[in-house]
Backbone as JSON, one array per atom type, in Angstrom:
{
  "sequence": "XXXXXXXXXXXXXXXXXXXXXXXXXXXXXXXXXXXXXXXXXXXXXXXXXXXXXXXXXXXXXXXXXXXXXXXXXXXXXXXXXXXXXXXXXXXXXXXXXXXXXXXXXXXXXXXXXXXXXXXXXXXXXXXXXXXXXXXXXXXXXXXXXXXXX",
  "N": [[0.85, -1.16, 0.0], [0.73, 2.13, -1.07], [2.02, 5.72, 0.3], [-0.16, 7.54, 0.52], [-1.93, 5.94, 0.39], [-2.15, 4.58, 2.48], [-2.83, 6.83, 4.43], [-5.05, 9.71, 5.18], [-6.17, 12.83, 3.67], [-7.25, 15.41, 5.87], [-7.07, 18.35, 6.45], [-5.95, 21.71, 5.73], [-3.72, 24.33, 6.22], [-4.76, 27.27, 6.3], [-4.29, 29.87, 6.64], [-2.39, 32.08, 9.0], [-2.95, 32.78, 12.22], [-3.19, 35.68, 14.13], [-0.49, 37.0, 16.52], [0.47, 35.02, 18.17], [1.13, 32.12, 16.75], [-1.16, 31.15, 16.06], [-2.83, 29.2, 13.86], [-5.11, 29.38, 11.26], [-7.54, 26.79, 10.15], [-8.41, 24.92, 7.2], [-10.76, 22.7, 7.2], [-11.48, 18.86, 6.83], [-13.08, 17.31, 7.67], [-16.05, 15.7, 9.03], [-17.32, 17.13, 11.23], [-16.24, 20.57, 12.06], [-14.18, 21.08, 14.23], [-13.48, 18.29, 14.89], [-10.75, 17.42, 13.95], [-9.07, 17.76, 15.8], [-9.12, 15.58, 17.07], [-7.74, 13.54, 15.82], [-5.68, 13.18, 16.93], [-1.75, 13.52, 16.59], [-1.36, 14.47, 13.61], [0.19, 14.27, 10.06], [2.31, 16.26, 8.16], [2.39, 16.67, 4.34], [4.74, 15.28, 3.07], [5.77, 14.1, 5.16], [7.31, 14.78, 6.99], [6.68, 16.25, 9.28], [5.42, 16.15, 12.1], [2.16, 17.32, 13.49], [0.19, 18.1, 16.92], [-2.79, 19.44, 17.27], [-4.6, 22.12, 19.17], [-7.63, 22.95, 19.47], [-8.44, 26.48, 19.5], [-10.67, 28.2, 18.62], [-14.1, 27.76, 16.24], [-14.79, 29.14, 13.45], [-16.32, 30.71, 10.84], [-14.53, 30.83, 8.8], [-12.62, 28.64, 9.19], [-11.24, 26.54, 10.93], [-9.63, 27.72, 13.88], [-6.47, 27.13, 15.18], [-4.1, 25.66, 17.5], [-1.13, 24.48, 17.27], [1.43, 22.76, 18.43], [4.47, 23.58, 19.55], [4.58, 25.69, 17.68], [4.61, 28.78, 18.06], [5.06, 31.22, 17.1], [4.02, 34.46, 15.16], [5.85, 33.97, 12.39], [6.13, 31.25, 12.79], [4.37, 30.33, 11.97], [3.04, 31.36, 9.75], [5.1, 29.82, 7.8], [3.89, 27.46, 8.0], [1.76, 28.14, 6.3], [-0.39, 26.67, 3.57], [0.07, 24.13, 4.09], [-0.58, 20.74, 4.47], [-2.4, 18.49, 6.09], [-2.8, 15.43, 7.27], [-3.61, 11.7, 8.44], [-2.66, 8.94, 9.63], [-4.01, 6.07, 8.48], [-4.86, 3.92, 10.37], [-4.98, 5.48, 12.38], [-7.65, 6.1, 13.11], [-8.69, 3.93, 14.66], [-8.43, 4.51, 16.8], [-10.55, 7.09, 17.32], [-12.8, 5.31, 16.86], [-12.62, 3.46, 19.34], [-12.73, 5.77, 21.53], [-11.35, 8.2, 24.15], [-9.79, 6.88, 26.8], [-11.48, 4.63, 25.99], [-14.37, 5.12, 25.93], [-15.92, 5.02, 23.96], [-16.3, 3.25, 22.59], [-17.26, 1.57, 25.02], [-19.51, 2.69, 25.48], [-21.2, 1.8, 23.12], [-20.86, -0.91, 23.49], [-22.68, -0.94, 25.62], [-25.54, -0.23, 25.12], [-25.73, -2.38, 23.14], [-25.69, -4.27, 24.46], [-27.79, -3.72, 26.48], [-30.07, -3.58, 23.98], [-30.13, -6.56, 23.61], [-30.18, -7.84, 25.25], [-32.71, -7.51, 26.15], [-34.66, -8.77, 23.89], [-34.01, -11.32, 23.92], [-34.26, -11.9, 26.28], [-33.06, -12.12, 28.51], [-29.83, -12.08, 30.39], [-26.92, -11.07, 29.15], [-23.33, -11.14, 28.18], [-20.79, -9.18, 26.89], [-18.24, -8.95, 24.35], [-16.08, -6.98, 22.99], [-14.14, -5.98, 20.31], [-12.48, -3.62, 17.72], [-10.99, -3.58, 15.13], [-9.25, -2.68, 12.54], [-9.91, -2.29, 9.09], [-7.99, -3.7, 6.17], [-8.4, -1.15, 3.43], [-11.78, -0.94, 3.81], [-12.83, 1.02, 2.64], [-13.08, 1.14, 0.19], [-14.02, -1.53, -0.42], [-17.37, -2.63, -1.95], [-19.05, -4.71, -1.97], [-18.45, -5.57, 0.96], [-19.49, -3.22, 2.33], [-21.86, -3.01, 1.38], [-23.07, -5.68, 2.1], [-23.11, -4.77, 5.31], [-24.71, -3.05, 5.36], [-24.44, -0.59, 4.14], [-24.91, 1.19, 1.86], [-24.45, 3.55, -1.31], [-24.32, 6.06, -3.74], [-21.59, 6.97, -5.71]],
  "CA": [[0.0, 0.0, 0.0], [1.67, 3.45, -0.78], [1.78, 6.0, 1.7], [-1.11, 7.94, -0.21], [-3.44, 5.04, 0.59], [-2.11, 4.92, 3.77], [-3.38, 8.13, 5.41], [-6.52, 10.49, 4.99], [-6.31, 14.55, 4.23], [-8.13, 15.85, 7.03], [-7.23, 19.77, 6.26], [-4.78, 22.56, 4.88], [-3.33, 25.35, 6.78], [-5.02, 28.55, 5.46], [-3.34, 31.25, 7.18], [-1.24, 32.31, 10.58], [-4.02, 33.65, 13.31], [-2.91, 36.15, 15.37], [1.03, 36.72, 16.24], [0.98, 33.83, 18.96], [1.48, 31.1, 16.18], [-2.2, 29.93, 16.11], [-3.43, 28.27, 12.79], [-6.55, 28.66, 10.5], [-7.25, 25.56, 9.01], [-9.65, 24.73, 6.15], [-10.49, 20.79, 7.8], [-12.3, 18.72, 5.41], [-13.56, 16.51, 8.84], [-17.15, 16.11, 9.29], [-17.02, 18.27, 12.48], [-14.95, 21.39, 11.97], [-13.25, 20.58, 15.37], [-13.44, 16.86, 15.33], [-9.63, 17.4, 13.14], [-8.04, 17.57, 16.99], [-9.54, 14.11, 17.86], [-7.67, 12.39, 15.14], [-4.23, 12.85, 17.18], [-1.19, 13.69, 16.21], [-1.17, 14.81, 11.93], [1.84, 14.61, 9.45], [2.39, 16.68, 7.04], [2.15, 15.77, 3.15], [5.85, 14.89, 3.05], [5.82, 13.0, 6.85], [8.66, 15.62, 8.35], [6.46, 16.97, 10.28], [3.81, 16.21, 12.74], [1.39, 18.59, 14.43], [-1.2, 18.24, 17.42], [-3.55, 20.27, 17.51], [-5.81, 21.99, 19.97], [-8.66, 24.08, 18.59], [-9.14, 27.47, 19.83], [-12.45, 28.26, 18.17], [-14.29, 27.36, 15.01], [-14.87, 30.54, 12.6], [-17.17, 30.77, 9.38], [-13.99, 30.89, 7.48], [-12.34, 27.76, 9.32], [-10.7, 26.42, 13.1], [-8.56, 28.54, 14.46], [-6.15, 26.17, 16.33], [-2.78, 26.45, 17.68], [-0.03, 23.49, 17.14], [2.02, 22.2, 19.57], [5.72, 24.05, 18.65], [4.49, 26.67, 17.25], [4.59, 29.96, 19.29], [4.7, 32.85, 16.89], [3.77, 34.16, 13.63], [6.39, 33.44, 11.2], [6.57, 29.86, 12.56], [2.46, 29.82, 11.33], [3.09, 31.68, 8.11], [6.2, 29.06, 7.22], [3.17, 26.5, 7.52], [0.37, 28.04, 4.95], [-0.21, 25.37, 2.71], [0.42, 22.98, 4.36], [-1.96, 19.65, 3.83], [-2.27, 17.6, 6.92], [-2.91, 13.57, 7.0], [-3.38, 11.2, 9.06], [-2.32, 7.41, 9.27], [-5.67, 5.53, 8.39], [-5.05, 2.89, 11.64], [-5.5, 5.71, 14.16], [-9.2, 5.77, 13.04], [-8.27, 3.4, 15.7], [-8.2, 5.05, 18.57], [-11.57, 7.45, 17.38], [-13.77, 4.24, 17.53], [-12.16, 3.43, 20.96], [-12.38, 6.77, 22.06], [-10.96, 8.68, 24.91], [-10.3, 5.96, 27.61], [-12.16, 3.56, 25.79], [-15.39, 5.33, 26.48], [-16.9, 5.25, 22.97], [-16.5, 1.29, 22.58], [-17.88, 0.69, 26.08], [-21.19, 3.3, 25.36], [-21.61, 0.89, 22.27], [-21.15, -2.08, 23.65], [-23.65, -1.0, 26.3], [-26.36, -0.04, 24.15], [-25.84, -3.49, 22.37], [-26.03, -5.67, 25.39], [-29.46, -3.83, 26.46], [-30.97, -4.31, 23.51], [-29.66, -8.23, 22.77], [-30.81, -8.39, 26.45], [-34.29, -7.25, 25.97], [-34.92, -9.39, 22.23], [-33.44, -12.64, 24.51], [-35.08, -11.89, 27.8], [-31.61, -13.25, 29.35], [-28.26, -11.77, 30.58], [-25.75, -11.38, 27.87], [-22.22, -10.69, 28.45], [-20.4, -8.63, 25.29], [-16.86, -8.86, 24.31], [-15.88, -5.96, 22.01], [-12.65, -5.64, 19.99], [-12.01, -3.15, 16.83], [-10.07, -4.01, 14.05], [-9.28, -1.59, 10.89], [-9.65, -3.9, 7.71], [-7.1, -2.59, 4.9], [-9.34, -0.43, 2.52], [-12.6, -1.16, 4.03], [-13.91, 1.77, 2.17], [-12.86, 0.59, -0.79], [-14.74, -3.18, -0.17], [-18.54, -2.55, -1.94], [-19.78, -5.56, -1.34], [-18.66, -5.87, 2.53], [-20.2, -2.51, 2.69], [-23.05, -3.42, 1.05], [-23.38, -6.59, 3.44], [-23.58, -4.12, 6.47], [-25.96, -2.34, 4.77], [-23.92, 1.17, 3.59], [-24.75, 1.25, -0.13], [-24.51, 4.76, -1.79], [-23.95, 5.79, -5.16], [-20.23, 8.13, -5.57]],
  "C": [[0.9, 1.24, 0.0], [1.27, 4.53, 0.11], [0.52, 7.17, 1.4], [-2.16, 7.13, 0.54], [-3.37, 4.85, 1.8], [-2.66, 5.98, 4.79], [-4.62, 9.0, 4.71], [-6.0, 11.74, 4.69], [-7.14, 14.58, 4.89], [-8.15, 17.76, 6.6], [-6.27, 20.09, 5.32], [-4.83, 23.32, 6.17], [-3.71, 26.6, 5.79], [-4.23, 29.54, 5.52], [-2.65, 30.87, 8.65], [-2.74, 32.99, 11.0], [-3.39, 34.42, 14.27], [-1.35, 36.19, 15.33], [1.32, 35.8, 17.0], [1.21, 32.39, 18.24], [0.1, 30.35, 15.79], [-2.53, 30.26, 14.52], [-4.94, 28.77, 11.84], [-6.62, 27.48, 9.69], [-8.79, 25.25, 8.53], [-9.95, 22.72, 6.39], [-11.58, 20.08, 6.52], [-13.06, 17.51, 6.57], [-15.11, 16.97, 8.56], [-17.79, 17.15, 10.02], [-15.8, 19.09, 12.39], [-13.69, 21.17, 12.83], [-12.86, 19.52, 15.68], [-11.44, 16.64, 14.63], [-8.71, 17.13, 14.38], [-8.04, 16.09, 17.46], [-8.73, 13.18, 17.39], [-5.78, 12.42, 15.66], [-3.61, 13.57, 16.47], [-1.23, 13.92, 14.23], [-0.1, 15.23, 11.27], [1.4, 15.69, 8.05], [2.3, 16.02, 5.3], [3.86, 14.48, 2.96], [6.6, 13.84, 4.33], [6.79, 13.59, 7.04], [8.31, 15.83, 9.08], [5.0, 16.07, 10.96], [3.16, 17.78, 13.76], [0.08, 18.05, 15.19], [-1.58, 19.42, 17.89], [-4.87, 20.34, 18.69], [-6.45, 22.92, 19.92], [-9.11, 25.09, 19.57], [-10.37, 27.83, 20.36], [-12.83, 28.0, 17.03], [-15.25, 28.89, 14.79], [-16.13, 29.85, 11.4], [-16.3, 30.02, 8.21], [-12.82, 29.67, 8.15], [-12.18, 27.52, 10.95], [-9.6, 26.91, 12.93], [-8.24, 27.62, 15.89], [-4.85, 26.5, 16.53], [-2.0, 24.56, 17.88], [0.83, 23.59, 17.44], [3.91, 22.24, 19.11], [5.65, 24.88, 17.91], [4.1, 28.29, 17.44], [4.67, 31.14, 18.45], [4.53, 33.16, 15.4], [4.51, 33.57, 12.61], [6.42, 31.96, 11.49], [5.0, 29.78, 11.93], [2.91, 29.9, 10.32], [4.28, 30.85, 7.54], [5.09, 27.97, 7.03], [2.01, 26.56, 6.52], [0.73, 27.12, 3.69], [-0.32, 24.46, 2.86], [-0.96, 21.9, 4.74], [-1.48, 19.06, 5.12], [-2.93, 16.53, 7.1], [-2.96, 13.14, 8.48], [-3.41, 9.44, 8.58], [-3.89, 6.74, 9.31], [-5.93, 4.49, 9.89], [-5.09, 4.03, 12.86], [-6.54, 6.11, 14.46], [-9.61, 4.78, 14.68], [-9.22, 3.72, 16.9], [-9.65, 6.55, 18.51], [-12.8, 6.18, 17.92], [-13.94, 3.74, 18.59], [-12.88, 4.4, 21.94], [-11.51, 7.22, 23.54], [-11.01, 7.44, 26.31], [-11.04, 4.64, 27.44], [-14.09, 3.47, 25.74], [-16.33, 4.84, 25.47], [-17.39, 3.62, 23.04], [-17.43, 1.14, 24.01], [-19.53, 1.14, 25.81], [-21.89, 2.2, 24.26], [-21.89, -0.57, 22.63], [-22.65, -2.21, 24.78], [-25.18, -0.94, 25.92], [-26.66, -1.62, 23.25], [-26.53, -3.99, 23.28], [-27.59, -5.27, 25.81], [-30.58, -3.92, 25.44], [-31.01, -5.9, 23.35], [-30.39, -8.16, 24.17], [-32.38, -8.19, 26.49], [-35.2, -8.73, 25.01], [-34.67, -10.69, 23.19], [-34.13, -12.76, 25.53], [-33.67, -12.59, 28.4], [-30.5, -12.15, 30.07], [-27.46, -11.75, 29.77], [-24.37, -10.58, 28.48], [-21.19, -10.3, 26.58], [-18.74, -8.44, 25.36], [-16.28, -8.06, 22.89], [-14.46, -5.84, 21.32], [-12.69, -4.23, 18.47], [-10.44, -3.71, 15.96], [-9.81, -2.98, 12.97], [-8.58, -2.74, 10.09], [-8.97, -2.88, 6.59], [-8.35, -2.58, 3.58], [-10.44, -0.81, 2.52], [-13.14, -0.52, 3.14], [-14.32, 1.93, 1.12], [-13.86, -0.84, -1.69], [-16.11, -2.63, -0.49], [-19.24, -3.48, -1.34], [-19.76, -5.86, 0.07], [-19.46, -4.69, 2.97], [-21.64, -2.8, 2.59], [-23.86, -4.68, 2.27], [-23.72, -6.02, 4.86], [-24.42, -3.16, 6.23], [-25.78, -1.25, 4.18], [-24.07, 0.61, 2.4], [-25.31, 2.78, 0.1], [-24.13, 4.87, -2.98], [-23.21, 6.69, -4.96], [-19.98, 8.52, -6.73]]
}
């Protein structure tokens, strides 16, 4: 797999905010702010990483500030700049924070399977990331996502 197929764009760096180093970024995330959740982000070229931790979200993008970057010219050296992330730390969103997201899910499962059964059920949860799930129609299709692209 090349390193293209390997990772996601998530944003760009629009501009420098401010002279303390903070960021506008044009995110291409569902949630303007959800771009901090996904961890650590490399650059197009992988020299660089940047985490980010979002300010505020604007009209005209999130205004965030990245971790090593303290004043304007180090911002304005980054306009342009495309930021990625590795597709396996999708990971650690489905997980979430602590593990919280997986457990709310699994909880939600077990009371309904427990209802439909009338019983006790005990649930054992793992995540996996399948190489180019999103790619796979027919496994999509099998879980029911069909769309036309």
């Amino acid at each position: 797999m090349s390193d293209t197929e390997r990772r996601i764009l998530l944003g760009r760096i629009a501009a420098a905010h401010g002279i303390r180093g903070d960021l506008l970024i044009e995110t291409y995330t569902s949630e303007p702010g959800g771009i901090a959740a996904y961890g650590a982000l490399q650059t197009e070229d992988g020299a660089r990483e940047l985490t980010l931790r979002i300010v505020r979200i604007t009209p005209k993008g999130v205004i965030a500030h990245a971790k090593g970057v303290d004043d304007r010219n180090a911002a304005e050296a980054l306009r342009g700049t495309t930021l990625y992330v590795e597709r396996d730390s999708q990971k650690k969103i489905a997980l979430g924070k602590g593990g919280q997201k997986i457990k709310e899910i699994g909880s939600l499962a077990r009371t309904e399977l427990e209802e439909m059964l009338e019983r006790r059920v005990h649930l054992f949860l793992f995540v996996k990331v399948r190489e180019n799930w999103q790619d796979d129609r027919q496994h999509l299709r099998e879980w029911g996502l069909e769309w036309d692209v």
